[in-house]
N, C-alpha and C positions, 0 to 999 in steps of 0.2 A: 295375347293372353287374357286382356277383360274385355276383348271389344272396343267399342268405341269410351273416346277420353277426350276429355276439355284440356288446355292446357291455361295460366292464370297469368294475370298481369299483376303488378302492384296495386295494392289498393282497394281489389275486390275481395280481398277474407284478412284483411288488417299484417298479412306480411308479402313479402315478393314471393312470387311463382307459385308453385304447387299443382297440383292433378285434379281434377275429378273424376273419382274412379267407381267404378260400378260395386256396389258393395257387397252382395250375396252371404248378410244374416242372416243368421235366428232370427225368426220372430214368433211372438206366438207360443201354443204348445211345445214347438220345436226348440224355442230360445230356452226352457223352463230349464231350472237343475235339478241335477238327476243325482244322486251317490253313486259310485264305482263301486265293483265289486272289491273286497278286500282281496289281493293278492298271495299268489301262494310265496312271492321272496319278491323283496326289496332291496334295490342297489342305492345305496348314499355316497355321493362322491363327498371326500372333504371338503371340496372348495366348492361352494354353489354361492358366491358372492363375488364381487368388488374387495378387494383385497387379499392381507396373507391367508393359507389356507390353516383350515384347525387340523389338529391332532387326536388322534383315536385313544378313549379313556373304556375302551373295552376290549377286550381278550376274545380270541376263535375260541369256541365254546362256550361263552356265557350265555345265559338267559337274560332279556330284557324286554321291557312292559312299554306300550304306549307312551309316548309323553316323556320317555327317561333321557338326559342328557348322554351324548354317546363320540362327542366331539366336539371339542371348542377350542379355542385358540387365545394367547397372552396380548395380542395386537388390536389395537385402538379399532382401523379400522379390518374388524372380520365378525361373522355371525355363527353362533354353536349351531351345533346339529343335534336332530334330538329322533329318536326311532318312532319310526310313524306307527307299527305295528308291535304286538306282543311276539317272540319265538327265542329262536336261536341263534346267535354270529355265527355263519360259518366259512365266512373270509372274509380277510381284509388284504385284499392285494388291488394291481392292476386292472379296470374294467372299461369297458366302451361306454363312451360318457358323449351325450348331446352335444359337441363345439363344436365351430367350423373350421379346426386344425383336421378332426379325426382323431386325434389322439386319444389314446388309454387316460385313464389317470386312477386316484389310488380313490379307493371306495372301501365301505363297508356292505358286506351282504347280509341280509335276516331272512331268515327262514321261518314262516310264518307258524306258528301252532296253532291258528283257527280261532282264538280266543277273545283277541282283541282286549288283552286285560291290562288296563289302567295300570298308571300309577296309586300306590295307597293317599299318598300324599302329595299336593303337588312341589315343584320345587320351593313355591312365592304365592303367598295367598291370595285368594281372590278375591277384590273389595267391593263391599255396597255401595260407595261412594267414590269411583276414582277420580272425581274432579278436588277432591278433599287429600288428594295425595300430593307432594313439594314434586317440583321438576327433575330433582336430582335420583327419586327414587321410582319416577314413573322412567325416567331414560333407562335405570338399569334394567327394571323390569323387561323392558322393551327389549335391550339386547339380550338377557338372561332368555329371553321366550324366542329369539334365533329371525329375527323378522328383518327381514328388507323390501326394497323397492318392488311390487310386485308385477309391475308396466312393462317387465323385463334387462332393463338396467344388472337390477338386484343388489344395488347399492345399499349396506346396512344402512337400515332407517334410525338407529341411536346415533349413528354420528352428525346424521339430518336434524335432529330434534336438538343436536349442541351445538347454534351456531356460534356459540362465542359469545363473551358478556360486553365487548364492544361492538357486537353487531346491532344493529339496528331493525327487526322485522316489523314491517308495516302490514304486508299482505300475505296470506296463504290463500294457496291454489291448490284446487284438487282435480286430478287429471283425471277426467270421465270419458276422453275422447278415445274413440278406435276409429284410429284412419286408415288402417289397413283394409283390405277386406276380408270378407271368411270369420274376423273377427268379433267374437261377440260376449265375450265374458263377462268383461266391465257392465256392460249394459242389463243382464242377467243380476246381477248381484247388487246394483242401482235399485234394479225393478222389486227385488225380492227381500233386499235388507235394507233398505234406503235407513231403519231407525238406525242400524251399529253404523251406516257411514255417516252418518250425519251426529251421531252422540260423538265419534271419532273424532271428528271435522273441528267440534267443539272443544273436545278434550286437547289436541292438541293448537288448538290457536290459545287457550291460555298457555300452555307450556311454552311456547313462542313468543309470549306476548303480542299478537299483531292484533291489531284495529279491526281489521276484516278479514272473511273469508272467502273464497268465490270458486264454485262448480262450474267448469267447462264442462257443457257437453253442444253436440253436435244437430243437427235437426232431424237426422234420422234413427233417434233412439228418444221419442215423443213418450212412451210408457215411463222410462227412466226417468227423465222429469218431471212429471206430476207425481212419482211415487216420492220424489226428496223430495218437493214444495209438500209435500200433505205431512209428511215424520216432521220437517221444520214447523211447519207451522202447529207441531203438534207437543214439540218441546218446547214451542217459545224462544229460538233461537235467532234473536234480531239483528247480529251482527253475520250471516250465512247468508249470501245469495248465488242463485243460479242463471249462471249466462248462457245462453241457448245461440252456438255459431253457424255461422253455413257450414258446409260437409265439403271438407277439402282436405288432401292429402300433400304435405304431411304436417295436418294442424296437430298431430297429439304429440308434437317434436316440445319438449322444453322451451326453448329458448321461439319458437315458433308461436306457441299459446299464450307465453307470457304477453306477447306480442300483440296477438289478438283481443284481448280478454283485456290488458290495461295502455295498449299505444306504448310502451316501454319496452327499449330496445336492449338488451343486455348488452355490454358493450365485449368489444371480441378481444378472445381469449379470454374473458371473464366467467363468473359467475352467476346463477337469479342474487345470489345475498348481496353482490356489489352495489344492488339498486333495491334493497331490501322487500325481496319476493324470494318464499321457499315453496318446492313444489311438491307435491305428493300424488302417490294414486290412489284412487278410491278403494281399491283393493287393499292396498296397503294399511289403509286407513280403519277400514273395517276390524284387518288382523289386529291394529294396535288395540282396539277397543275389545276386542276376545281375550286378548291376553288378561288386559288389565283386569276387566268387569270378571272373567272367567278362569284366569289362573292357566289360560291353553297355548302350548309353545305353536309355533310354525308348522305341523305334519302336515298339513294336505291345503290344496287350493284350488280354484276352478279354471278348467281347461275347456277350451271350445275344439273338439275332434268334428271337420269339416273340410269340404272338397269335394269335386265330381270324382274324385276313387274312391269316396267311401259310400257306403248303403245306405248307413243310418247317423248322418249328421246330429250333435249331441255337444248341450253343456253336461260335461260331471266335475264334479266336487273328487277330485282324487289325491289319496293319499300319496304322498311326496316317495322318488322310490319304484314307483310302480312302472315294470316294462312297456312299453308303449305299445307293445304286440297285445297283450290285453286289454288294453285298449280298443285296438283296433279290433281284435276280438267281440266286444261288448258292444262294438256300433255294427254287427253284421259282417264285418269282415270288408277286402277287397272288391272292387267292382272289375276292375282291370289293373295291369302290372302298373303298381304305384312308384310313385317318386315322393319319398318323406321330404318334409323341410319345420323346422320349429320355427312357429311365428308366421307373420304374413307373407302375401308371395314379392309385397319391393323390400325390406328390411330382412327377411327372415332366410337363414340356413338351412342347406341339405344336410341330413340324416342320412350316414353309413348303412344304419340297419334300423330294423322296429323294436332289435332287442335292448335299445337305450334307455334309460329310466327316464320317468319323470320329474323334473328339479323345481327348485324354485323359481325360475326365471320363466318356466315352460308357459304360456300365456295362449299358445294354440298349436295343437296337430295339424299340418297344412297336406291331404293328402292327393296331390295330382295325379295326373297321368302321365306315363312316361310315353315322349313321343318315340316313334319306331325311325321315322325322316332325320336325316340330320338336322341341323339348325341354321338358321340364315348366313349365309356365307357374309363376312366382313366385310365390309368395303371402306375406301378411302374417306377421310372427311372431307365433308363439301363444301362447310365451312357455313352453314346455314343460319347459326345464331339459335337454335333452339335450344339448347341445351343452357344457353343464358339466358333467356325467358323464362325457365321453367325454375332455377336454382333459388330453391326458397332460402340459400344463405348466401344471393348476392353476391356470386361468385364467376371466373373465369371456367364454367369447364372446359374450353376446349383448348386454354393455353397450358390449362395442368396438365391436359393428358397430353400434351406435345412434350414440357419436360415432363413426365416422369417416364413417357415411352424413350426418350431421350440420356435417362436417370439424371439428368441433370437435380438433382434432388436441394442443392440450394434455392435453385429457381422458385423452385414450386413452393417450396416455406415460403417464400417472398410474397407469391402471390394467395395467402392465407388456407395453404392444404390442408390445416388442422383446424378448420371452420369450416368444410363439410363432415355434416351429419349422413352421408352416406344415404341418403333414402332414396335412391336408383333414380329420381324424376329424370335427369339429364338421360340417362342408358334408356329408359323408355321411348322417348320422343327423339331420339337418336336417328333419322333416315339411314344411315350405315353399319346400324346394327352394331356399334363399336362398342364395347363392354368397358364402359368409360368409370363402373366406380369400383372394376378390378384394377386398375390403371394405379389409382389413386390409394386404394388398400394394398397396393403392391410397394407404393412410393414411401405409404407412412413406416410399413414394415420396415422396410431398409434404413430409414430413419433412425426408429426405435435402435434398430439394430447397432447401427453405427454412433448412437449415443451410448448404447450402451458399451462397446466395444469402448469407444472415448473414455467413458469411468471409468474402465477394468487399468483402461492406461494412466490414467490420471491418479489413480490409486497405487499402477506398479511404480508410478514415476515419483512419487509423494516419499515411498515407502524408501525409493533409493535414495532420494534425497536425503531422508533423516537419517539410514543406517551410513552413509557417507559422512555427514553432520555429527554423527556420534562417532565413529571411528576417529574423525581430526578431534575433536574433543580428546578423546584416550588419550590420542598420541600428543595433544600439547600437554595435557596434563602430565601421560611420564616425563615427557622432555622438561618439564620444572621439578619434576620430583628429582632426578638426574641433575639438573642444577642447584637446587636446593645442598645435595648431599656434596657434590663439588664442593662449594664453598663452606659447608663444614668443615669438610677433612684442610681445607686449605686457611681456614681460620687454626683449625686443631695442629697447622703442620707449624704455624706464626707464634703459636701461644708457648712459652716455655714448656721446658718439658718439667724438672723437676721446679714446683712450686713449694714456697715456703710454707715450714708446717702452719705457721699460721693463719693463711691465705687456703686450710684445705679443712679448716674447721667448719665441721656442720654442725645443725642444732643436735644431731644423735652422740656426733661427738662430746659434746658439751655433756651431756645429759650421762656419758658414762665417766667421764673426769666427774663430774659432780658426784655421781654415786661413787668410782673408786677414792675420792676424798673423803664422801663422809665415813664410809667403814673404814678406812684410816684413823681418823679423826677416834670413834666409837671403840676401836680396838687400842690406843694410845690413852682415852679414860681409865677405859679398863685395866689398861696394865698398872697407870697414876694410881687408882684404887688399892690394887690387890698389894699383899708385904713382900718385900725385895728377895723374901726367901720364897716365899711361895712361887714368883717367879722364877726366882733362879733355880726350884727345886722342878717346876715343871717341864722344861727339857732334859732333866733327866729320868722325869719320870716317862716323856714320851721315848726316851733313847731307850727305858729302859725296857718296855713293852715289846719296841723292835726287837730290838735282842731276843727277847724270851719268845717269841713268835720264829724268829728263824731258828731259834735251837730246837724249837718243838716239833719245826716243821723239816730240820736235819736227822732227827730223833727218829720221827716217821720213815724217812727215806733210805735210812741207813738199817732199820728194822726192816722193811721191805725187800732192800736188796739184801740183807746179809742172811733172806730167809732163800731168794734164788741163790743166792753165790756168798758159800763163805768164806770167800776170801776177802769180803767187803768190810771186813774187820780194822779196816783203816778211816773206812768213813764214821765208822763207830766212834773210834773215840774224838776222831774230830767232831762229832757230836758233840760229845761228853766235854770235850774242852771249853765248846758253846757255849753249851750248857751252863757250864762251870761259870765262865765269864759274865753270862747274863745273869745268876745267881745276885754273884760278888757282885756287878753294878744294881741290882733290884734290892738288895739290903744295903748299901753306899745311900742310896736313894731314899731308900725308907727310911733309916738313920735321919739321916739331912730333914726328912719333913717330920719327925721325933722330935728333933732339939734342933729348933729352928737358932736361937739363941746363940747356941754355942756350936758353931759347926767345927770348932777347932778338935771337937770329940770325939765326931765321926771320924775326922782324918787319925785322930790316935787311934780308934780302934784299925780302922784300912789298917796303919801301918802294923800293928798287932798282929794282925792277920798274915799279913804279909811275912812278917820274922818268924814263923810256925813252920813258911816252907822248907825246903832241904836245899836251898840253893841260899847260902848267909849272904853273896854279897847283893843277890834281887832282892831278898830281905831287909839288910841293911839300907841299901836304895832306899824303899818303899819304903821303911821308917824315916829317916830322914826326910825323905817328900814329903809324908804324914809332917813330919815336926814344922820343915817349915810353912805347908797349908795352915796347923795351926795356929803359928806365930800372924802369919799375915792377914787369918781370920778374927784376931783379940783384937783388932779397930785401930784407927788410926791416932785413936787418942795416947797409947801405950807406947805407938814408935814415937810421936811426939815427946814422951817423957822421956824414955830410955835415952839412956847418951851413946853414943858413938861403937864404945870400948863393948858393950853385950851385943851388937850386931854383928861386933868383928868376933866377937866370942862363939855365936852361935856359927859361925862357916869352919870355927878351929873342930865348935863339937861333927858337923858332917863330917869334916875332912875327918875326923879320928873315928866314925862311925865306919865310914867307908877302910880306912885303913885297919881298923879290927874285923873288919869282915873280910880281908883278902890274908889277913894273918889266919884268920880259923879255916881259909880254906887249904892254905900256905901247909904242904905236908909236914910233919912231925918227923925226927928221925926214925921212931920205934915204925912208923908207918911207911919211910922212906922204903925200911929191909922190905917191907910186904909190897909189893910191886901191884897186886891185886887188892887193896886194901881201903882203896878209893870209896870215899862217898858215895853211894850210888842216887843217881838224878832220875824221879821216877817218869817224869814229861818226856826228858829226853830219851829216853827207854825207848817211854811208848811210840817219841814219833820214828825213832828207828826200826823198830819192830812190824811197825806199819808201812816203811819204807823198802823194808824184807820181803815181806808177802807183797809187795805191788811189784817185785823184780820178781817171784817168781811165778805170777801171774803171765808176765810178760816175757820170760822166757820161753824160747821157743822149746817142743817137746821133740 
């Protein structure tokens, strides 16, 4: 594929192995950057970084401007997305996206209106002075303007610039090296911007605090280097220098550079910050210094479109977004049936079609030829030892590709499969043509795989565990609730049943004993106070009230019915009898609270009253009763005096009261002859009369 190649020992480019591979740059005219043409629609995938992807903060159908925020995401590590051009959304669905799965994945599309018109305002202002700005508000800016690693990685660069306030940085490195071939961006943007990488350079080693800084580059990009010495030497920048390496593949690897550039071996499975070195690329570095100085998010970056299929090899500065078919358009087109790949031809992937956008990571169009011949037929390994020679991370390749041809996939963890960097040198220098770092990217995948399959179990099995753990919880707790109420009922079955009243006294009881005592108490003042007549007169006056309320309310009902049915001339006078009686006790009463003094008065008039009726010997009674009421109302001081012989006196006068009244009822001869001549009883009349009409009510007709 390059021709002829060296292969490296230890020692001669400061790490083990590596390529010298034929390079076929820009140089010159041809290296220079060019602007792309603005596109007529741009595809943004959400995820064009190192971590979770962002979410779409626009709608099919909006309009949006250059530079406007149009996806971003709530996670530590992830980078917004901001529309390269002015137009319309007019999808956000599924689209063919540059990875080497092939997969779809979800995008935004814009439809370009031709305008190219700005934001009014940018999100974060652009400052005179951004070395005058704190750490903490140059980081946001950074990720606010959507920037990552631009060498391809695409690792957000805000999370780069927070190593942590226990970390230690001594050194920054800025990664100028293109070990691929075809490629030549970095070295274009070196030549042509050297002041924003190197104010960059600056800006961010204070925000790191490190001591020093130091540019790797390579020996065959000689213009790049005299263009940073001359901007250094031109801001006065004395802690920046530029180390100029031999040209080996793959020195522009991380952990490979470090290596070169300071004899420090990052140790494995580690970090650069373990040994306090952070890396960046010049690219990257530049973007940080646009944002700040210029307030300009991420939209566009420079791409190298190069290869024998293309006519017109080309750096352009191209808007992020843009199909790669106009691209390929803009450098003349095809030479013959190409075969895309992003990136170089040992690290970089084939391209499904040309209709993929351009992203963040895009660092080079690589456009070959597709051969028509099959491809070298496999052969067995021979066991040569070349592929260990050549492994710039010091590695087994040909015992990995035995397990993971094998899946033995422990093994190969054992023997450090996740400490190749993958940069194809072993598959090149391969005499059997054996596709040794598909082996190995087949081995990790299965890996991943079955780690992650591991969590998904670790998680179902966590989750059964608790809801097992919480169900015996339930069930011990009912089972003491259940015990609990057992020995209630069986203390409550021990306890007597009837308890003495004293032993059931509560403080509520207490509290109405206490109240029904004292209105006891209040109402026993009261009566002490008031005069023994007034009390003795007030049940009668409340008797008397009753009364006159029921006659009143017999009055009514006997009017009532004797208006439906007049035969009800029986309840009438029982009315009237009522009546009568409540009368006679309502004046008994009134009397009584008249002449409190002398109630012997009231009982003579009673009995007064009483001798008026037509029945002498109820009269006679009722005087008598009268008489002795008022004997035994004249006090007790009178029966004291009186002697014996007037009390035996007073029972001779009842007894001869009573016997003159059954004399006057006692017929007369002259009355004897008259058989009808009787006294007539007017009560008793009436209650027969009324006893009349109720038999012939009841009589059947």
């Amino acid at each position: 594929m390059f021709g002829l190649f060296k292969s490296g020992r230890s020692g001669q480019s400061g790490f083990h192995g590596g390529l010298t591979l034929p390079g076929h740059k820009l140089h010159g005219e041809a290296g220079r950057i060019r602007p792309a043409p603005l596109p007529d629609k741009v595809i943004l995938p959400l995820s064009q970084h190192i971590g979770a992807p962002t979410r779409a903060l626009v709608k099919v159908g909006e309009r949006v401007l250059r530079g406007q925020l149009i996806a971003d995401s709530d996670s530590f590590i992830a980078a917004p997305v901001h529309a390269s051009i002015s137009g319309t959304v007019v999808e956000i669905a599924p689209c063919a996206v540059p990875h080497a799965s092939g997969l779809a994945a979800m995008a935004i599309v814009i439809e370009s209106d031709h305008a190219d018109e700005g934001l009014p305002t940018p999100d974060w202002p652009a400052t005179e002075d951004p070395f005058s700005l704190d750490a903490q508000t140059l980081r946001e800016r950074v990720r606010r303007a959507g920037l990552v690693g631009l060498g391809g990685a695409a690792f957000p660069s805000s999370v780069k610039l927070n190593p942590g306030s226990s970390a230690n940085v001594n050194t920054l490195i800025l990664n100028g090296i293109e070990c691929e071939p075809y490629i030549s961006c970095d070295a274009a943007l070196m030549q042509e911007h050297a002041d924003a990488v190197i104010a960059g350079a600056e800006l961010i080693r204070r925000v790191l605090g490190a001591q020093e800084c130091l540019i790797g580059l390579e020996d065959n990009a000689p213009e790049a280097a005299a263009a940073l010495r001359q901007a250094i030497n031109q801001a006065d920048y004395g802690d920046i220098e530029i180390r100029v390496v031999p040209t080996r593949y793959p020195q522009g690897g991380e952990k490979q550079l470090i290596q070169a550039l300071t004899g420090k071996e990052v140790p494995r499975e580690g970090l650069p910050l373990d040994i306090g070195i952070v890396v960046h690329n010049v690219g990257t570095v530049a973007a940080i210094w646009r944002a700040i100085r210029y307030a300009q998010p991420l939209i566009s970056r420079i791409v190298t479109v190069n290869g024998p299929g293309i006519r017109q090899p080309q750096n352009l500065e191209v808007r992020l977004g843009t199909p790669v078919a106009e691209l390929i358009a803009h450098c003349g087109g095809y030479t013959q049936t190409p075969r895309l790949i992003m990136g170089g031809p040992m690290m970089g992937f084939a391209l499904s079609s040309d209709a993929v956008p351009v992203v963040k990571a895009t660092n080079c169009i690589l456009v070959e030829v597709a051969q028509a011949e099959p491809a070298d037929t496999t052969l067995p390994c021979i066991r040569c030892g070349e592929c260990v020679d050549v492994c710039p991370a010091n590695l087994l390749p040909q015992q990995l590709y035995w397990q993971a041809r094998a899946k033995a996939f422990d093994k190969a963890q054992e023997l450090d499969l996740f400490d190749c960097i993958e940069c194809g040198c072993c598959a090149q220098v391969c005499p059997s043509n054996i596709p040794l770092v598909q082996y190995y990217r087949y081995a990790k995948t299965e890996i991943y795989q079955a780690e992650k399959e591991k969590r998904k179990a670790d998680i179902a099995r966590n989750r059964h565990e608790f809801r097992q753990q919480r169900l015996e919880a339930e069930a011990r707790e009912k089972e003491e609730a259940r015990r609990r109420k057992r020995e209630a009922l069986k203390q409550k079955k021990q306890t007597p049943a009837a308890a003495p009243a004293s032993a059931k006294t509560t403080p509520a009881n207490d509290a109405i004993a206490a109240a029904i005592a004292k209105a006891k108490a209040e109402k026993a003042r009261r009566l002490a106070q008031e005069p023994a007549s007034a009390a003795s007169a007030q049940p009668d006056a409340i008797s008397a009230a009753i009364a006159k309320a029921q006659a009143q309310k017999a009055q009514r009902l006997a009017a009532d019915s004797g208006k439906a049915d007049p035969a009800a001339r029986t309840d009438q006078v029982a009315a009237a009898i009522a009546k009568a009686r409540a009368a006679r006790t309502a004046s008994a009463t009134a009397e009584a609270a008249a002449d409190p003094v002398a109630p012997g008065a009231a009982a003579k008039r009673k009995a007064d009253r009483a001798s008026t009726t037509t029945d002498p010997v109820a009269a006679a009674i009722a005087k008598a009763r009268a008489a002795k009421q008022a004997a035994s109302a004249s006090g007790d001081t009178a029966e004291a005096v009186a002697p014996a012989g007037p009390a035996a006196g007073k029972q001779d006068a009842v007894a001869a009261a009573i016997a003159q009244a059954k004399a006057a009822r006692k017929p007369t001869p002259e009355s004897a002859s008259k058989p009808h001549a009787k006294t007539p009883d007017p009560v008793a009349a009436a209650i027969a009369k009324a006893k009349a009409a109720k038999a012939a009510r009841e009589k059947p007709s």
